[in-house]
ROVOTI-86135 format. One record per atom (N, C-alpha, C): chain; x, y, z. Coordinates in Angstrom, 1 decimal, always signed. Example, Ala and Ser with C-alpha at 12.3 -4.5 7.8 and 13.67 -1.06 7.14 Angstrom:
+------+--------+--------+--------+
| dolo |     c1 |     c2 |     c3 |
+------+--------+--------+--------+
|    A |  +13.2 |   -5.7 |   +7.8 |
|    A |  +12.3 |   -4.5 |   +7.8 |
|    A |  +13.2 |   -3.3 |   +7.8 |
|    A |  +12.8 |   -2.2 |   +7.1 |
|    A |  +13.7 |   -1.1 |   +7.1 |
|    A |  +12.9 |   +0.0 |   +7.9 |
+------+--------+--------+--------+
END
This chain:
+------+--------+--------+--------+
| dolo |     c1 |     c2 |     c3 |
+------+--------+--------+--------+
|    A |   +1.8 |  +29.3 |   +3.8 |
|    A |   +0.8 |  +28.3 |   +4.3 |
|    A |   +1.4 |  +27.0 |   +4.5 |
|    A |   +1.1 |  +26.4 |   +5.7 |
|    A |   +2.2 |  +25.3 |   +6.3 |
|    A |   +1.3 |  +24.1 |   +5.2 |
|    A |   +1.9 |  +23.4 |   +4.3 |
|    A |   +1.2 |  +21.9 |   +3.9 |
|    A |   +0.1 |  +20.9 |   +4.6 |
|    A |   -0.7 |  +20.7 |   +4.4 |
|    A |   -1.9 |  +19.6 |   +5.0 |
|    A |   -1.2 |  +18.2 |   +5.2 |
|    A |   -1.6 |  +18.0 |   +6.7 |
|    A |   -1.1 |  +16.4 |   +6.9 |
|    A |   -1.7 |  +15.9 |   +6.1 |
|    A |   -0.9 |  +15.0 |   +5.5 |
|    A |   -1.4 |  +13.5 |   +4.9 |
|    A |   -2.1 |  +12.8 |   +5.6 |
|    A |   -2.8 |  +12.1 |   +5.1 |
|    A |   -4.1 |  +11.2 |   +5.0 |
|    A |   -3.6 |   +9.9 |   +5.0 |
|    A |   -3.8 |   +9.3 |   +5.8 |
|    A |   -3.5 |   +7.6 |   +5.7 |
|    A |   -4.9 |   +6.7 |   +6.3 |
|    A |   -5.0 |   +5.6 |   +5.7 |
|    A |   -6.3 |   +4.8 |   +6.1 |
|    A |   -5.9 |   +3.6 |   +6.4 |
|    A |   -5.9 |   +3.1 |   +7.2 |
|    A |   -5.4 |   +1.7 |   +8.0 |
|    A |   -6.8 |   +1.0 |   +7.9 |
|    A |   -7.3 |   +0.2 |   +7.3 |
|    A |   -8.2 |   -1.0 |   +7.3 |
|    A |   -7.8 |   -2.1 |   +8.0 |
|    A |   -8.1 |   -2.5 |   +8.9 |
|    A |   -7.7 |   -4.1 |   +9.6 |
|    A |   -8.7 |   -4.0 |  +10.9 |
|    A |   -9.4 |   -5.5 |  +10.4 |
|    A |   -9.9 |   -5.9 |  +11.7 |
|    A |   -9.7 |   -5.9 |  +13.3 |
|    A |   -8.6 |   -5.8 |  +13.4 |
|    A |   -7.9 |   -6.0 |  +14.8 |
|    A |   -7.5 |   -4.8 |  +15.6 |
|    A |   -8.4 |   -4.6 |  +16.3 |
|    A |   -8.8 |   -3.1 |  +17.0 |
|    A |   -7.5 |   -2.0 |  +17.8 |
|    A |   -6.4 |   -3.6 |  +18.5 |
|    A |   -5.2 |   -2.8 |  +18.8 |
|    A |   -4.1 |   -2.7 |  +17.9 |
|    A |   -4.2 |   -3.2 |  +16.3 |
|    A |   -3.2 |   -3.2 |  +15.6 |
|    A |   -3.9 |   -2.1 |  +15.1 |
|    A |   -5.1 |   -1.5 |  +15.0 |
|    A |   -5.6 |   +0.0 |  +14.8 |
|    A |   -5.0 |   +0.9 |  +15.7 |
|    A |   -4.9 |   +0.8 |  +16.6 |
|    A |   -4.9 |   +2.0 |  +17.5 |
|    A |   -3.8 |   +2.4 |  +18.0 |
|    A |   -2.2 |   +0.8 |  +17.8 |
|    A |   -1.6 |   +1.3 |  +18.1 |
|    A |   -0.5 |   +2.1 |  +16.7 |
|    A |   -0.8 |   +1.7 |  +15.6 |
|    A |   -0.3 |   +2.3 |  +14.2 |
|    A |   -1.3 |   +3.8 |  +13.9 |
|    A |   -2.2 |   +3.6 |  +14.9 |
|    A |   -2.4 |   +5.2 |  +14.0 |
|    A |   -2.0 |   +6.1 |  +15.8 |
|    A |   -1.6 |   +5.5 |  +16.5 |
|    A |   -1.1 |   +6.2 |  +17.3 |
|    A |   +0.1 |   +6.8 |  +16.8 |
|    A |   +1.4 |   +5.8 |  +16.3 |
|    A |   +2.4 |   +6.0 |  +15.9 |
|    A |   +2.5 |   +6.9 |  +14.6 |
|    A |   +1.5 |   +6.6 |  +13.6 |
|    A |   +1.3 |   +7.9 |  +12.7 |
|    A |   +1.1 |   +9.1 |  +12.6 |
|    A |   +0.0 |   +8.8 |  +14.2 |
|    A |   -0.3 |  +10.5 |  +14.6 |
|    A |   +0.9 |  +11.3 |  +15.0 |
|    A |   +1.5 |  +10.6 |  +16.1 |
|    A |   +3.1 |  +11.0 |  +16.5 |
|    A |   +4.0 |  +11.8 |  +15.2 |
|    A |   +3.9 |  +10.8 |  +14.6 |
|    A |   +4.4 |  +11.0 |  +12.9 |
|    A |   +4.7 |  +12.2 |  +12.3 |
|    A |   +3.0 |  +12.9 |  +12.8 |
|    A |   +2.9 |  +13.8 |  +11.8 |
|    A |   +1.1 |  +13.7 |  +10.5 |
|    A |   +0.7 |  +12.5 |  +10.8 |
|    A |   +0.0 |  +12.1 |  +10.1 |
|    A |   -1.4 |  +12.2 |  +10.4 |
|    A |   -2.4 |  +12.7 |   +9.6 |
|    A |   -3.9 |  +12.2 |  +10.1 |
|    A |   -3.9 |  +10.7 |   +9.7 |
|    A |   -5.4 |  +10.2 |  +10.8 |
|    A |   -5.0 |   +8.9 |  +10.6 |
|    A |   -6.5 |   +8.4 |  +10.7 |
|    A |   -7.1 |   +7.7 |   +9.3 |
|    A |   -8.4 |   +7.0 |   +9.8 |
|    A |   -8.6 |   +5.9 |   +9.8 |
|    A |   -9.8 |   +5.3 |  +10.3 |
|    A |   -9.8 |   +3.5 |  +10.5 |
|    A |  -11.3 |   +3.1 |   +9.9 |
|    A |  -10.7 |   +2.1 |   +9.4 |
|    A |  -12.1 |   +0.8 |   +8.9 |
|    A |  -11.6 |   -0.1 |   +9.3 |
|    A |  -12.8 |   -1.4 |   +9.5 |
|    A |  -12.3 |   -2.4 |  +10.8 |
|    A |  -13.0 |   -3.6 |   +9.4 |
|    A |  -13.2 |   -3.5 |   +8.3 |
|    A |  -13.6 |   -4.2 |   +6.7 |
|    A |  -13.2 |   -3.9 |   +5.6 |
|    A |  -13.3 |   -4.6 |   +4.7 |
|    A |  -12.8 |   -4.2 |   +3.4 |
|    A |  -14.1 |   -3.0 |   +2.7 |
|    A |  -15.2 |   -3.2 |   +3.2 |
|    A |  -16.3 |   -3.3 |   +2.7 |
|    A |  -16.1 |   -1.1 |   +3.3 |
|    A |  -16.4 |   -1.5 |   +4.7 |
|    A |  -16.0 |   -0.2 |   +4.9 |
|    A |  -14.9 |   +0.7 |   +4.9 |
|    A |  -13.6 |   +0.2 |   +4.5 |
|    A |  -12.9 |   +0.8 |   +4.2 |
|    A |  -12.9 |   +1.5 |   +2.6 |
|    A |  -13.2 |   +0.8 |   +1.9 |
|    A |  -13.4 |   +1.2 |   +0.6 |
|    A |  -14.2 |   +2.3 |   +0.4 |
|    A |  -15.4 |   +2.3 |   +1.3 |
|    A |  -16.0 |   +3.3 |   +1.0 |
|    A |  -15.7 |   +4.7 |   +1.8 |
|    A |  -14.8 |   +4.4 |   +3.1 |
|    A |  -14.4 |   +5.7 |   +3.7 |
|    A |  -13.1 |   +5.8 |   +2.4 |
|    A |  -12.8 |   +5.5 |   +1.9 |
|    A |  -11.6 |   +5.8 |   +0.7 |
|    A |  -11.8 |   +6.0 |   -0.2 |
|    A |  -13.1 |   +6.4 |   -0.7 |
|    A |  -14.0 |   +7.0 |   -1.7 |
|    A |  -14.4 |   +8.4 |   -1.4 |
|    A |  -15.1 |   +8.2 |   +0.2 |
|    A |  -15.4 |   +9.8 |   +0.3 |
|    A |  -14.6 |  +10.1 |   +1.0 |
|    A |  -13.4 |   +9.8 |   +1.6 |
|    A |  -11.7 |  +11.0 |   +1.8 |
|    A |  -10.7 |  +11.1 |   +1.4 |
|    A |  -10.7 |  +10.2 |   +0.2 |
|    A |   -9.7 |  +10.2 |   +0.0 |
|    A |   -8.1 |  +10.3 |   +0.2 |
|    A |   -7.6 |   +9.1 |   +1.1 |
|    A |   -6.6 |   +9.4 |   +1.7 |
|    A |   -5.5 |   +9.4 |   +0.6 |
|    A |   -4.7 |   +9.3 |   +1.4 |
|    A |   -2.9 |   +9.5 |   +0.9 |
|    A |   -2.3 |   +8.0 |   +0.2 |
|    A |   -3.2 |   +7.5 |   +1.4 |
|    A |   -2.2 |   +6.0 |   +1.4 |
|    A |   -3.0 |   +5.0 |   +2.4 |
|    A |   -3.3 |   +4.1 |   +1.9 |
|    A |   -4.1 |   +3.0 |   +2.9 |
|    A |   -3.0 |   +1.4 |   +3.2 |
|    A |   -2.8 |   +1.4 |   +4.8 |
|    A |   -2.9 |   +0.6 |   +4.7 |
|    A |   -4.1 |   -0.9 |   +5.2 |
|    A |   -3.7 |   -1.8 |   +4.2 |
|    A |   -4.9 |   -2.6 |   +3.8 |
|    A |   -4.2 |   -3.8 |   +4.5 |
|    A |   -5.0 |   -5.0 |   +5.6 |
|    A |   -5.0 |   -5.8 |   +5.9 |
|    A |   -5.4 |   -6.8 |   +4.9 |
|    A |   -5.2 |   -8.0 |   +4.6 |
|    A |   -5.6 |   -9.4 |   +4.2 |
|    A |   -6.1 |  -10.3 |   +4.8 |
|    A |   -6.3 |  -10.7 |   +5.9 |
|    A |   -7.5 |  -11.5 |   +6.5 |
|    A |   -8.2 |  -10.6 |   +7.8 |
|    A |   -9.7 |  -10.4 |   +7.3 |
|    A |  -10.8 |   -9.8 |   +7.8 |
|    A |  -11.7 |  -10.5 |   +7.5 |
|    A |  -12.8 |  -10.2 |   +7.2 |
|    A |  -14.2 |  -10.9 |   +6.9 |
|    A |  -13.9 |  -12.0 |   +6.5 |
|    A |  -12.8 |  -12.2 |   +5.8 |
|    A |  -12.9 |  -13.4 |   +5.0 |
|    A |  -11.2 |  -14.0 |   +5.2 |
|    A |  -10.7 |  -14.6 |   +4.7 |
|    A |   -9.1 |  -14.9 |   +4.4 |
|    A |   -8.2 |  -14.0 |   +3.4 |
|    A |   -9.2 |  -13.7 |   +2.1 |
|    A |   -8.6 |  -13.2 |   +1.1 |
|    A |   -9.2 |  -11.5 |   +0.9 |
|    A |  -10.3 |  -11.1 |   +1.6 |
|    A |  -10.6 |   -9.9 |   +1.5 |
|    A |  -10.1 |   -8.9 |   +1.1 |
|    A |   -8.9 |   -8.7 |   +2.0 |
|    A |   -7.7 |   -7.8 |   +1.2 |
|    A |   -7.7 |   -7.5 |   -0.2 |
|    A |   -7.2 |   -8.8 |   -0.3 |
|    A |   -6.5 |   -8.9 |   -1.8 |
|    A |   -7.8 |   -8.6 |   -3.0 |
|    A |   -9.1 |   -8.8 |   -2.4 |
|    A |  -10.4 |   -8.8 |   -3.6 |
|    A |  -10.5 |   -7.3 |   -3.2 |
|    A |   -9.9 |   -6.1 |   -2.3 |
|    A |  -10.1 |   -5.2 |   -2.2 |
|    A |   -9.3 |   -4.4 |   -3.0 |
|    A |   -8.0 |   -5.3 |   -2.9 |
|    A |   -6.8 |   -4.6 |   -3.4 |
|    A |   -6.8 |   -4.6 |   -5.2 |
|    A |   -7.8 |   -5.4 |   -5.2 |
|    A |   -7.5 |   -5.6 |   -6.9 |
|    A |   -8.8 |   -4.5 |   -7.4 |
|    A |   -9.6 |   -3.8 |   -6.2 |
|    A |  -10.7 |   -3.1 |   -6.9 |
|    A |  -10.9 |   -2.2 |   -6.8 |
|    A |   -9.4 |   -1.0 |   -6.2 |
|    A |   -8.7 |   +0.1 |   -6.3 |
|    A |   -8.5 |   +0.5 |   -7.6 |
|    A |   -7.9 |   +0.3 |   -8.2 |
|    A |   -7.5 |   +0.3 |   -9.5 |
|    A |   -8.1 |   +1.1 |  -10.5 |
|    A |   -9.3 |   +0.0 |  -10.0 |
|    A |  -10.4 |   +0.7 |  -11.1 |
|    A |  -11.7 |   +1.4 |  -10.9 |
|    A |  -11.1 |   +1.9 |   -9.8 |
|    A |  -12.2 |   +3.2 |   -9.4 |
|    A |  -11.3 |   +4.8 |   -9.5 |
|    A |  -12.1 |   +5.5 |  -10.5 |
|    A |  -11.4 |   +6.5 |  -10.6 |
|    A |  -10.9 |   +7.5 |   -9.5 |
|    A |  -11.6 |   +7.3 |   -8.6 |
|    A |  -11.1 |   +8.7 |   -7.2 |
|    A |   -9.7 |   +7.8 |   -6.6 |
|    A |   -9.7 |   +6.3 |   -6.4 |
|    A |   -8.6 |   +5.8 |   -5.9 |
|    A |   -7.2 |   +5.3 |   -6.7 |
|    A |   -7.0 |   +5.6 |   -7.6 |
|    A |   -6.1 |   +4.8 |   -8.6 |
|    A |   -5.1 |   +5.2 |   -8.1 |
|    A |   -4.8 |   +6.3 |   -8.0 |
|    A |   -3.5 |   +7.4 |   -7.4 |
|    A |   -2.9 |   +6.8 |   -6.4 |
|    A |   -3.8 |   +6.3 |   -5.1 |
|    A |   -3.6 |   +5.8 |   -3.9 |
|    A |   -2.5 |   +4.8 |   -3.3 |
|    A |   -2.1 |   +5.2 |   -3.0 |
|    A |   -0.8 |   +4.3 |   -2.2 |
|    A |   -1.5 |   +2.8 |   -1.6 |
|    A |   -1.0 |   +2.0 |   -1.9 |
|    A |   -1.2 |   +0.8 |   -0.7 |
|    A |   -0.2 |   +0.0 |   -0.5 |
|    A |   -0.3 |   -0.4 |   +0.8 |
|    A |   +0.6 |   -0.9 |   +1.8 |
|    A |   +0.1 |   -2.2 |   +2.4 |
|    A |   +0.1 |   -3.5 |   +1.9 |
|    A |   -0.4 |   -4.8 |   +2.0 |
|    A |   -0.1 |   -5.0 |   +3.5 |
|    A |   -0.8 |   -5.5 |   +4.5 |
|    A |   +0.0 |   -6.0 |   +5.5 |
|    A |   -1.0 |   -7.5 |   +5.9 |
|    A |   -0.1 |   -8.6 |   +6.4 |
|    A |   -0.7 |   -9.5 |   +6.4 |
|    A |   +0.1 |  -10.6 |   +7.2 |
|    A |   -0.2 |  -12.0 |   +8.0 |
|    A |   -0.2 |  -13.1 |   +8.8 |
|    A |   -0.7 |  -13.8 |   +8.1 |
|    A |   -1.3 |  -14.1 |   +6.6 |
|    A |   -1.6 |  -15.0 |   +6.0 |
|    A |   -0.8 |  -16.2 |   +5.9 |
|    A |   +0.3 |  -15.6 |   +5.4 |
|    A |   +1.3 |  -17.1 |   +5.1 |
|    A |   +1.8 |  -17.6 |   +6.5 |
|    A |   +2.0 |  -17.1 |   +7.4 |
|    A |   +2.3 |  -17.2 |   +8.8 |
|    A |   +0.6 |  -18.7 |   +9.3 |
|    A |   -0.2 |  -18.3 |   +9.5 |
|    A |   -1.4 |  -18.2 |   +9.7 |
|    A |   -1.9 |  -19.5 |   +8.5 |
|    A |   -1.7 |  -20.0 |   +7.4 |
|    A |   -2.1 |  -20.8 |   +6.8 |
|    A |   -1.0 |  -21.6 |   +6.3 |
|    A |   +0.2 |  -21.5 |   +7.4 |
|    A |   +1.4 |  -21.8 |   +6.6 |
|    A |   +1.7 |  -22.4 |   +5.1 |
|    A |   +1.5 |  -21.4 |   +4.6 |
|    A |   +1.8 |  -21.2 |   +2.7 |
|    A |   +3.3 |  -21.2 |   +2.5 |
|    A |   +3.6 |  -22.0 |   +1.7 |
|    A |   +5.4 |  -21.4 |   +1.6 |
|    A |   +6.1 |  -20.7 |   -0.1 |
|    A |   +5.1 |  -19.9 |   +0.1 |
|    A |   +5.5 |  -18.5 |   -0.9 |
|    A |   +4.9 |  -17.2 |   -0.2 |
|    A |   +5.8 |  -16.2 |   -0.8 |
|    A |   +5.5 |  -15.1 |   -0.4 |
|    A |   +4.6 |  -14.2 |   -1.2 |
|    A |   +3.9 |  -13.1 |   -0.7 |
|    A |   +3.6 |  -12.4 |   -2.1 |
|    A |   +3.8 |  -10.9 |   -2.2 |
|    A |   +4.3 |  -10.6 |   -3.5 |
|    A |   +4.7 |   -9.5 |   -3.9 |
|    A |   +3.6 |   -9.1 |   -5.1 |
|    A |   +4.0 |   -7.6 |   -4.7 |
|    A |   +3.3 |   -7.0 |   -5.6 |
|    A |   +3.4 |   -7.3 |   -7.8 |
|    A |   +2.1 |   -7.4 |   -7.8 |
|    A |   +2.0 |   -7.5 |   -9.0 |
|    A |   +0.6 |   -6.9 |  -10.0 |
|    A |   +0.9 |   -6.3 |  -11.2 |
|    A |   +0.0 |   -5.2 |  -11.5 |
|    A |   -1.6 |   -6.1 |  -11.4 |
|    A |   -1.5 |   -7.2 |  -11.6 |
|    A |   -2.5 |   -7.9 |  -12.2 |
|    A |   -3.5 |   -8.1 |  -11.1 |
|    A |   -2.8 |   -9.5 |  -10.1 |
|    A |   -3.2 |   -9.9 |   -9.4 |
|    A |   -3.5 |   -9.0 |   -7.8 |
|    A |   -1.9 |   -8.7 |   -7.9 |
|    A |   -1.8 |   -8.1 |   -6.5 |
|    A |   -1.5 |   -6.6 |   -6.4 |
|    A |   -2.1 |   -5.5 |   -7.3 |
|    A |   -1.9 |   -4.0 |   -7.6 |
|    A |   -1.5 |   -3.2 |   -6.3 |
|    A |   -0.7 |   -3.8 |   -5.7 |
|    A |   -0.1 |   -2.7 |   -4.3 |
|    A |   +1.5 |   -1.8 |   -4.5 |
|    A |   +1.7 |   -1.0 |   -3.5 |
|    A |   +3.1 |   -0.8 |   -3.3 |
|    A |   +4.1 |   -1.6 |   -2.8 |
|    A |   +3.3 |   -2.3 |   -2.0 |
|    A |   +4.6 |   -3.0 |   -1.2 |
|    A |   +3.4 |   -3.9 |   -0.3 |
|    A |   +4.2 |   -5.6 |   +0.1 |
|    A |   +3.5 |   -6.2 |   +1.2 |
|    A |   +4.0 |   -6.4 |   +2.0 |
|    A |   +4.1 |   -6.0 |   +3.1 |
|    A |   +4.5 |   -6.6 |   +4.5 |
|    A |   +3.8 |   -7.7 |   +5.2 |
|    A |   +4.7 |   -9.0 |   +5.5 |
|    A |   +4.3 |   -9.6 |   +6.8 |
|    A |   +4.1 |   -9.1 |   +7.7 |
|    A |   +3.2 |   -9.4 |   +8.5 |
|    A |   +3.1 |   -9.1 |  +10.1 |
|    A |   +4.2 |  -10.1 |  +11.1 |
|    A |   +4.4 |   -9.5 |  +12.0 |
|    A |   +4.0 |   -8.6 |  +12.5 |
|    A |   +5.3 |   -7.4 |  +11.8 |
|    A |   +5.4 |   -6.2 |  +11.4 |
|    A |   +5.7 |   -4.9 |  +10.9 |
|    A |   +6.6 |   -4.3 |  +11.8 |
|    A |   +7.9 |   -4.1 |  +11.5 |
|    A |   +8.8 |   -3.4 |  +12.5 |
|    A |   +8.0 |   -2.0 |  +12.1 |
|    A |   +7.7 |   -1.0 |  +13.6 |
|    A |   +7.0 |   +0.4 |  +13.1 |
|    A |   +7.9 |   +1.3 |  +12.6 |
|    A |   +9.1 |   +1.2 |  +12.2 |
|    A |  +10.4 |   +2.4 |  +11.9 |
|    A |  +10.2 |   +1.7 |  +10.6 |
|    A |  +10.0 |   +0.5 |  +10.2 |
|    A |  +10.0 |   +0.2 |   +8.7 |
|    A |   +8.9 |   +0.8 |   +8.0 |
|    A |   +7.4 |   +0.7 |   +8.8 |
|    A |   +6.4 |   +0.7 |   +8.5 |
|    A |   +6.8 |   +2.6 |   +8.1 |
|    A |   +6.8 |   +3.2 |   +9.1 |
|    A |   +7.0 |   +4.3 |   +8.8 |
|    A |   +7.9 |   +5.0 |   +7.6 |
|    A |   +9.1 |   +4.4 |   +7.6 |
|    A |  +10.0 |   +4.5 |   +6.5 |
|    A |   +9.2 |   +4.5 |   +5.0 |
|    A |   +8.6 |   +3.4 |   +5.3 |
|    A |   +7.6 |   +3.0 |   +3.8 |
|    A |   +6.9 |   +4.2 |   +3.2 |
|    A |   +6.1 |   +4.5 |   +4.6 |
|    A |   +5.0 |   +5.5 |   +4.2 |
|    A |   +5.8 |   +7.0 |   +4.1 |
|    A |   +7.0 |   +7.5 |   +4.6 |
|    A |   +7.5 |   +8.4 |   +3.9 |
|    A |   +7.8 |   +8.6 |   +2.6 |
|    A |   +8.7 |   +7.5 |   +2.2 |
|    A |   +9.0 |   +7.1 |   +0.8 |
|    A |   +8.3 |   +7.0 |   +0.0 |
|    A |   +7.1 |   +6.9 |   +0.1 |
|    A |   +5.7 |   +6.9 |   -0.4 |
|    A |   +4.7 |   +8.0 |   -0.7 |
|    A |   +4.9 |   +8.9 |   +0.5 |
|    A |   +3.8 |  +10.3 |   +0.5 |
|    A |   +4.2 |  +11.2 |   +0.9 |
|    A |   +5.6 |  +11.1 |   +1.6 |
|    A |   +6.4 |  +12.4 |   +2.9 |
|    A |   +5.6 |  +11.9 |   +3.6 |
+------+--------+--------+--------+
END
């Protein structure tokens, strides 16, 4: 029996940075679904439980992401879950720190700046899930 593609969930507002990453994932090898909120993403990542999300930082709000990212954790169906930070915050509010994952504040795998080389982005998500 051939293995089930993985599951990836791309949350981000931004309709062509949707379409053109789950194009490239599809290519991949990858199923690929979309929430365009944090609000709805969380909940399509409740009932499918993907592989691996990645999660944008400014949507509805500036900090959305990150109030998303910290509320994984502690929902039992998601804890497992891969996440992949991606964001134009510090670009975008020019902040001069970076941020890295941390269990507390910032509970991810990894954050990327935008804009995301797609061979990196991809690399990630192998390393991560196959």
């Amino acid at each position: 029996m051939a293995n089930p593609k993985k599951l990836v969930l791309i949350v981000d507002d931004d309709v062509e940075y949707v379409e053109s990453n789950q194009e490239l994932l599809e290519a991949s090898g990858y199923d690929v679904i979309a929430a365009y909120n944090g609000a709805e993403g969380l909940a399509l990542a409740k009932t499918r439980k993907p592989d691996l999300m990645i999660l944008d930082v400014m949507m509805a709000t500036n900090t959305e992401g990150f109030e998303i990212a910290r509320r994984i954790p502690h929902s039992a169906e998601l804890k497992n879950m891969h996440v992949l930070l991606v964001t134009g915050i510090r670009k975008d509010m020019k902040l001069p720190v970076s941020f890295q994952p941390d269990e507390t504040w910032l509970p991810v795998d990894k954050v990327f700046e935008k804009p995301i080389d797609p061979q990196m982005l991809l690399d990630e998500i192998k390393k991560r899930i196959g």
